[in-house]
C-alpha positions as CSV (number, residue, x, y, z in Angstrom):
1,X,11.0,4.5,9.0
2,X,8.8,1.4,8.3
3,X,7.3,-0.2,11.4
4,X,6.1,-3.9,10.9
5,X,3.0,-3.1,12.9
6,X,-0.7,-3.1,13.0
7,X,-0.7,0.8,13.7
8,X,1.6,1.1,10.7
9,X,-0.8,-1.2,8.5
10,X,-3.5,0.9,9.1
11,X,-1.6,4.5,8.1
12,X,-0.9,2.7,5.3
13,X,-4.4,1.3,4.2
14,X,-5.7,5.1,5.5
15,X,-3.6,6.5,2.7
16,X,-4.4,4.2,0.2
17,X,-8.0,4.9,0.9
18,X,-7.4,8.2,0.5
19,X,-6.0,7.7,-3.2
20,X,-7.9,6.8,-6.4
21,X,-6.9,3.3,-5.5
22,X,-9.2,0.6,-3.5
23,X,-7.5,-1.8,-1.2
24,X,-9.0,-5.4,-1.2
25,X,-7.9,-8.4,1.0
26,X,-8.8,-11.6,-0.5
27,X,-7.5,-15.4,-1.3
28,X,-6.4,-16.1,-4.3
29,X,-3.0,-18.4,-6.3
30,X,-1.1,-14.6,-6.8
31,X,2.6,-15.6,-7.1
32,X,3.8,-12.5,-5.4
33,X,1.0,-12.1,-3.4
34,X,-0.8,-9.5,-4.4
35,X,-2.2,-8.4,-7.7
36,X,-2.8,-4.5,-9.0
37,X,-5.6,-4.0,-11.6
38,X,-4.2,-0.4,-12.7
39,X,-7.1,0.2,-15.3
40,X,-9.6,-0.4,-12.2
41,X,-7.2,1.0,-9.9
42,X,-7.8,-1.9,-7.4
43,X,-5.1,-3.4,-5.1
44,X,-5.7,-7.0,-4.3
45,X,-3.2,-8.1,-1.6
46,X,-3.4,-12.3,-0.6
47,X,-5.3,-11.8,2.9
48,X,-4.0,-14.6,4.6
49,X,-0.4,-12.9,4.8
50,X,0.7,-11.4,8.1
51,X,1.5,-8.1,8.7
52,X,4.9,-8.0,7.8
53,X,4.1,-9.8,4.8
54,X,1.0,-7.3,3.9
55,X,3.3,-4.3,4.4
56,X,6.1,-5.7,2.5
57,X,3.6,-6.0,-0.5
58,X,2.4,-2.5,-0.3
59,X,5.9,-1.2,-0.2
60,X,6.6,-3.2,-3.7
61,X,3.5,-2.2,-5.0
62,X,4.6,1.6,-4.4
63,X,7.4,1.3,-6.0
64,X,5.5,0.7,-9.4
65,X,2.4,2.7,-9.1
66,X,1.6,6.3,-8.1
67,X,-0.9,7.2,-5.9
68,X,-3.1,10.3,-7.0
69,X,-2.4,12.2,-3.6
70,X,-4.8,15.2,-4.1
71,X,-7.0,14.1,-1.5
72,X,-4.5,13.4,1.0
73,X,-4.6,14.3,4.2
74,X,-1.2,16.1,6.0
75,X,-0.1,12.6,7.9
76,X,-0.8,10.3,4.8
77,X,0.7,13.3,2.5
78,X,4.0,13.1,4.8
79,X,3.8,9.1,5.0
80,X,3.7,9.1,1.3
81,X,6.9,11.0,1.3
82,X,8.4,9.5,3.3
83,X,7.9,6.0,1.8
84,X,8.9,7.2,-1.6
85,X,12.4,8.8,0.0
86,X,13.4,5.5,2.2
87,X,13.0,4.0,-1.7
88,X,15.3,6.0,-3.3
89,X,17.8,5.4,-0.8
């Protein structure tokens, strides 16, 4: 279930971390709001968006990259699931 939340942000940005991807807030003209350089596997999300609007842009970046979970820990491993099964449905 997705929470639009602080607490929920930071599961979120733990699990990234926790990926081959880096997570990067910065300004910038992005038209959806966030940009994915998959070669450099860097997520650049705009930073002045709230948190509904930073979570909003992780979920649609998950839905078109896959996070290399062999470093995951059991709560960002279960997160991960979970995010990728409320998609589906």
């Amino acid at each position: 279930m997705i929470k639009y939340t602080n607490q929920f942000l930071l599961k979120f940005e733990d699990m990234i971390a926790e990926s081959d991807y880096t997570l990067r807030y910065e300004k910038g003209t992005f038209k959806s709001g966030y940009c994915v350089l998959k070669e450099q596997k860097i997520i650049i999300i705009n930073k002045f968006y709230t948190t509904e609007g930073k979570i909003n842009a992780l979920l649609e970046i998950l839905k078109h990259v896959t996070l290399d979970g062999t470093r995951f820990t059991e709560k960002s491993q279960k997160l991960y699931e979970e995010l990728h099964h409320t998609e589906a449905a």
